[in-house]
KEKE-3310 file (N, C-alpha, C; in steps of 0.2 Angstrom, whole numbers, plus 5000, padded with zeros to 4 digits):
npx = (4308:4313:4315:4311:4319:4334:4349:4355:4348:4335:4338:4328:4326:4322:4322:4317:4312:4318:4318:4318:4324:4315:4318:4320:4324:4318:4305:4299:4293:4286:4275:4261:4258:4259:4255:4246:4241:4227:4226:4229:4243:4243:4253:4270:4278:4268:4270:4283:4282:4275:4284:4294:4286:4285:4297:4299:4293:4298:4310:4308:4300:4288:4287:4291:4295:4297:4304:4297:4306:4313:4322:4332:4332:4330:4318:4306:4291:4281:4278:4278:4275:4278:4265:4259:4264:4269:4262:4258:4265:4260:4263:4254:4254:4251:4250:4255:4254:4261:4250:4255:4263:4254:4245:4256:4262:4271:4268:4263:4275:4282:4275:4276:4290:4291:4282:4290:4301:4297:4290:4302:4314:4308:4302:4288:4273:4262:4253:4243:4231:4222:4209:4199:4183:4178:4190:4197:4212:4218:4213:4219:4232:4234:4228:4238:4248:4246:4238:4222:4204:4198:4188:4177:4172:4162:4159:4161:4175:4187:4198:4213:4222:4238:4246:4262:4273:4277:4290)
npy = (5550:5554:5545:5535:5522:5533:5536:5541:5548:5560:5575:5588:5607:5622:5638:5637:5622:5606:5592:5575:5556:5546:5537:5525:5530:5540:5534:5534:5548:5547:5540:5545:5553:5540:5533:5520:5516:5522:5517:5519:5519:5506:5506:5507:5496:5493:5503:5503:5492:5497:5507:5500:5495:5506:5510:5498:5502:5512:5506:5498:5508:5514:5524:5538:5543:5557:5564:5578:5591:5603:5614:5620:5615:5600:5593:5582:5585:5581:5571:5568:5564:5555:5543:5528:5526:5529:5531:5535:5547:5553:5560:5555:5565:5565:5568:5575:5583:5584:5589:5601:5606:5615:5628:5635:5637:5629:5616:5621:5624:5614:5603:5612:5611:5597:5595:5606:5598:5585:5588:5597:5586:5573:5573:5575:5575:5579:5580:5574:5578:5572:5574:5576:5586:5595:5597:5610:5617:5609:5610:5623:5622:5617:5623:5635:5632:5630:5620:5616:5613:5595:5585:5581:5567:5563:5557:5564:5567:5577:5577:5584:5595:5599:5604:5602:5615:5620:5626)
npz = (4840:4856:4867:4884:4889:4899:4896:4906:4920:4920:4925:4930:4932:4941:4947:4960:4963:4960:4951:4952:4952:4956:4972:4982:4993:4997:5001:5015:5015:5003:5008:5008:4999:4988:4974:4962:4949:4952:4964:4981:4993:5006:5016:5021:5015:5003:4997:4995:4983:4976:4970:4965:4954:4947:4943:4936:4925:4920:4916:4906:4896:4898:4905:4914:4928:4942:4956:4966:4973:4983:4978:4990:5000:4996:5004:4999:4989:4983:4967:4949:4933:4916:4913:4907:4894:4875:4864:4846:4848:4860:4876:4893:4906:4924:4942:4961:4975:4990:5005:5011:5003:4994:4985:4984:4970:4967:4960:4947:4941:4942:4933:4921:4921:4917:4906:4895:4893:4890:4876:4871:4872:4874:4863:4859:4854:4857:4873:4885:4899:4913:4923:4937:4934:4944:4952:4953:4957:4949:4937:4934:4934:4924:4913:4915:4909:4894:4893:4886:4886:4882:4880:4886:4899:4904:4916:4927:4922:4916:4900:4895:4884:4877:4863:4852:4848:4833:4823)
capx = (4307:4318:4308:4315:4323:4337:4356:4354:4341:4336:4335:4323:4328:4323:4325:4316:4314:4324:4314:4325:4323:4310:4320:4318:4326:4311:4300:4295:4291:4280:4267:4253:4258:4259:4246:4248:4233:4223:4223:4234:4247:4242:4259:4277:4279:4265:4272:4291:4281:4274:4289:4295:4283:4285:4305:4299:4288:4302:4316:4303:4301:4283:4284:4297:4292:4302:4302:4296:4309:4311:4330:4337:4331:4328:4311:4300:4285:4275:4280:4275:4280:4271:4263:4253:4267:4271:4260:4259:4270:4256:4261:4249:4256:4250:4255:4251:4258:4259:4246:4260:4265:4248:4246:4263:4265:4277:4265:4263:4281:4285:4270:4280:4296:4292:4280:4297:4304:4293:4292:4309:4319:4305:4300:4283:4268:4256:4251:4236:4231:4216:4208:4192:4179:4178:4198:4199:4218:4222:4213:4222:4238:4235:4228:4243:4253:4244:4232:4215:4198:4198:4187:4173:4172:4155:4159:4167:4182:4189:4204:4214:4229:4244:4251:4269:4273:4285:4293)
capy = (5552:5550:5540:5530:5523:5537:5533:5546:5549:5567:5580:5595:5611:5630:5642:5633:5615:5598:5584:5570:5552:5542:5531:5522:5537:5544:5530:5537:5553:5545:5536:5551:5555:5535:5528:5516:5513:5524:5517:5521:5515:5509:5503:5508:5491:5495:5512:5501:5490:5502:5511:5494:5494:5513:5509:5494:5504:5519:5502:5496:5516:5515:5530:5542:5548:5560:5567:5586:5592:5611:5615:5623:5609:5592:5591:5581:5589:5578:5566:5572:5560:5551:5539:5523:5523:5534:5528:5540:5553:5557:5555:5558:5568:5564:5572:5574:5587:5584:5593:5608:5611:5616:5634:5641:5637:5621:5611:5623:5625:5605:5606:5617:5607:5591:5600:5607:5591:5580:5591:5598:5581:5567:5575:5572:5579:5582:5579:5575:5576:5568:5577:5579:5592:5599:5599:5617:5618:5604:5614:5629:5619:5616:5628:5642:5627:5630:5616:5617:5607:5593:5579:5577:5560:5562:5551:5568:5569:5580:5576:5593:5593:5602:5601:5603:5623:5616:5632)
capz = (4847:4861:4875:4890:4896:4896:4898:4914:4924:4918:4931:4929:4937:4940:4955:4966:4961:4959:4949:4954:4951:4963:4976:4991:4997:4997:5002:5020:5011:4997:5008:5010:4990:4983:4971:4959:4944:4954:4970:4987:4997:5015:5022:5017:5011:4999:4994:4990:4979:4969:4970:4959:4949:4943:4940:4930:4918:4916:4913:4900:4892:4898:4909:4917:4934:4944:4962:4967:4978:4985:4977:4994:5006:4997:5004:4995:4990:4977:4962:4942:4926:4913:4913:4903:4887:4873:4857:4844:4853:4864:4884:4897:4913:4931:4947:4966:4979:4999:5007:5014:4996:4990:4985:4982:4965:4965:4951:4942:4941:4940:4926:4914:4916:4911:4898:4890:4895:4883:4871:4867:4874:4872:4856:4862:4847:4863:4880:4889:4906:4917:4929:4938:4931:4950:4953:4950:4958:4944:4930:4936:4935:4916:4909:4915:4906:4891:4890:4885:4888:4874:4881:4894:4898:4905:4922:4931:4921:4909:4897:4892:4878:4874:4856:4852:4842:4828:4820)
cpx = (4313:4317:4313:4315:4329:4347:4358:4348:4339:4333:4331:4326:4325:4325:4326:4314:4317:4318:4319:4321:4320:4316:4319:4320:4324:4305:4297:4290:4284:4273:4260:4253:4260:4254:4252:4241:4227:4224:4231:4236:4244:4247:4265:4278:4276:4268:4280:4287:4277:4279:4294:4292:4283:4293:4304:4296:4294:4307:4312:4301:4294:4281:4290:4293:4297:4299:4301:4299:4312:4320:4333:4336:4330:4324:4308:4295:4280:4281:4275:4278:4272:4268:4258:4256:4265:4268:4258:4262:4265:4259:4257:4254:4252:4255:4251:4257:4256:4256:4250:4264:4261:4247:4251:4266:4269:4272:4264:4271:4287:4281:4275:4287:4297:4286:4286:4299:4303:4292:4298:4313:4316:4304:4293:4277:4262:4257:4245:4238:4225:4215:4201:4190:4180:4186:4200:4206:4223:4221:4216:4228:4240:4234:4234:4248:4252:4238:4225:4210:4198:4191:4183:4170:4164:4156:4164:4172:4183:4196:4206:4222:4232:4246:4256:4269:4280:4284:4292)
cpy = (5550:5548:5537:5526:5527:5533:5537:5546:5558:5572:5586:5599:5619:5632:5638:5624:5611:5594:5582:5561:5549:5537:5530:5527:5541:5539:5532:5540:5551:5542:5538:5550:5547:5533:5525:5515:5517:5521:5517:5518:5512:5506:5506:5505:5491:5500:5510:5500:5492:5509:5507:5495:5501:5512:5505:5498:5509:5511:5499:5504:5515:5521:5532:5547:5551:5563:5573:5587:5601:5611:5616:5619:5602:5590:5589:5583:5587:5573:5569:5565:5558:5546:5534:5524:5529:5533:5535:5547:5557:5554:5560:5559:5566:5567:5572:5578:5584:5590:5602:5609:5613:5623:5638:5640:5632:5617:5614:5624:5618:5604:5607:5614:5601:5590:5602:5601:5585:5583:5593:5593:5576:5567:5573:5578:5580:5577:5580:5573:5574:5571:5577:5584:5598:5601:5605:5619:5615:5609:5620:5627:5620:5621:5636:5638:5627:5622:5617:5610:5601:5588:5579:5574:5558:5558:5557:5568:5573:5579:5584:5589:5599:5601:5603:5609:5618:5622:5630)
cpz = (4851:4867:4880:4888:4895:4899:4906:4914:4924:4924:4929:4934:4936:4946:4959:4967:4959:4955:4949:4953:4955:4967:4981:4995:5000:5000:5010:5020:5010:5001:5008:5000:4986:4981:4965:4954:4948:4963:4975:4990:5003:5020:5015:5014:5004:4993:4991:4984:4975:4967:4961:4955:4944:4939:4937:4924:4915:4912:4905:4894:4893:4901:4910:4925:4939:4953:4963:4973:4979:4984:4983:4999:5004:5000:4998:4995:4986:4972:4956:4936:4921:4913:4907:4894:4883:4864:4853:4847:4855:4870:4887:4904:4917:4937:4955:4970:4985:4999:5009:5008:4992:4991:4983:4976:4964:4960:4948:4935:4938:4932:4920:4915:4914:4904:4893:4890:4887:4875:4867:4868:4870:4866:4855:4856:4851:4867:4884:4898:4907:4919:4933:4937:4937:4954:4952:4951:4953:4938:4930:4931:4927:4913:4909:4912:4900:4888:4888:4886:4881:4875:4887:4895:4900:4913:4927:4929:4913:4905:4894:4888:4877:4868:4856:4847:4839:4826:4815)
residu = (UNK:UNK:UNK:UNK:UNK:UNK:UNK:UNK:UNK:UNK:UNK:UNK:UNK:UNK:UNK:UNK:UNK:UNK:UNK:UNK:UNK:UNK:UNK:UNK:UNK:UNK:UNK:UNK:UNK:UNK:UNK:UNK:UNK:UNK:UNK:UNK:UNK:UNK:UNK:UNK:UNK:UNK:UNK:UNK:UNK:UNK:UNK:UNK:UNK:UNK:UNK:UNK:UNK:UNK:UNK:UNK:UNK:UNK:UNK:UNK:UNK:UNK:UNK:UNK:UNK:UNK:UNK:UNK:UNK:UNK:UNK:UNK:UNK:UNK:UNK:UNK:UNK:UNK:UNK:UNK:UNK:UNK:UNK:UNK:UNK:UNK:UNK:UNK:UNK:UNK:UNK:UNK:UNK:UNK:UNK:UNK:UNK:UNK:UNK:UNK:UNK:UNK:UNK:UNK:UNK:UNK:UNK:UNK:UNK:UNK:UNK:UNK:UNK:UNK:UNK:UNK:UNK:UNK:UNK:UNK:UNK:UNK:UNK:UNK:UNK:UNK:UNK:UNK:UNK:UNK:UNK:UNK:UNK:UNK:UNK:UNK:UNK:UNK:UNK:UNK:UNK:UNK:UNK:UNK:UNK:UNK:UNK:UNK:UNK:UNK:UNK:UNK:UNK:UNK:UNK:UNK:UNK:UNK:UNK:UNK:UNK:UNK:UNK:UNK:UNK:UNK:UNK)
# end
């Protein structure tokens, strides 16, 4: 497998999106769209240090998280990666769009490229997502990604999996 940490920081691209590497850069941006473990920023300061703590996990090869940015303006529009480590070449994707990117297809879109990402880069043997049972824009997300239902946790959440097509 070939896992993080990368000797670059890998960009993702199609027409209309950039996956770009999270930076302070973005820290204004991120504080509506930061969580950390589940739980949410409530000050910029917050939203650095969980900004830290996200680049620590990628320098350790525990995660890779990326920025969702609209190719022809550099707006940020969301964050995508993996997260929680890469044991048996399962990672687990997470994601979160600003409210004024919801609808138009950008996660779908982010979705499918760090799905090929992990698969044909990471050499990743599947991929699971979390989501709530009642999240229909999420299950949406996944399933036009190829995921299917695998797991219902019983407590509101569904686990859905991807395998990797080997030729």
């Amino acid at each position: 497998m070939n896992l993080p940490p990368f000797n670059f920081f890998p960009a993702l691209k199609n027409d209309r999106l950039a996956l770009l590497e999270l930076s302070e850069a973005y820290l204004p941006e991120l504080l509506e769209i930061s969580y950390y473990d589940g739980q949410p920023a409530k000050s910029i300061t917050e939203a650095g240090m969980m900004l830290q703590k996200i680049t620590n996990d990628y320098q350790r090869g525990d995660s890779i998280s990326w920025a969702i940015t609209d190719s022809l303006t550099g707006e940020l529009m969301g964050t995508c990666g993996y997260y929680r480590g890469f044991a048996n070449g399962i990672g687990e994707i997470g994601y979160i769009l600003k409210e004024k990117g919801k609808g138009k297809g950008i996660m779908t879109d982010a979705v499918s490229l760090i799905a090929n990402f992990g698969f044909e880069v990471m050499e990743l043997r599947q991929i699971i997502a979390v989501t709530k049972k009642n999240n229909i824009k999420s299950l949406a997300v996944l399933e036009r990604n190829g995921f299917g239902h695998c797991e219902d946790f019983g407590d509101g959440y569904f686990k859905l999996i991807r395998k990797a097509v080997f030729n």
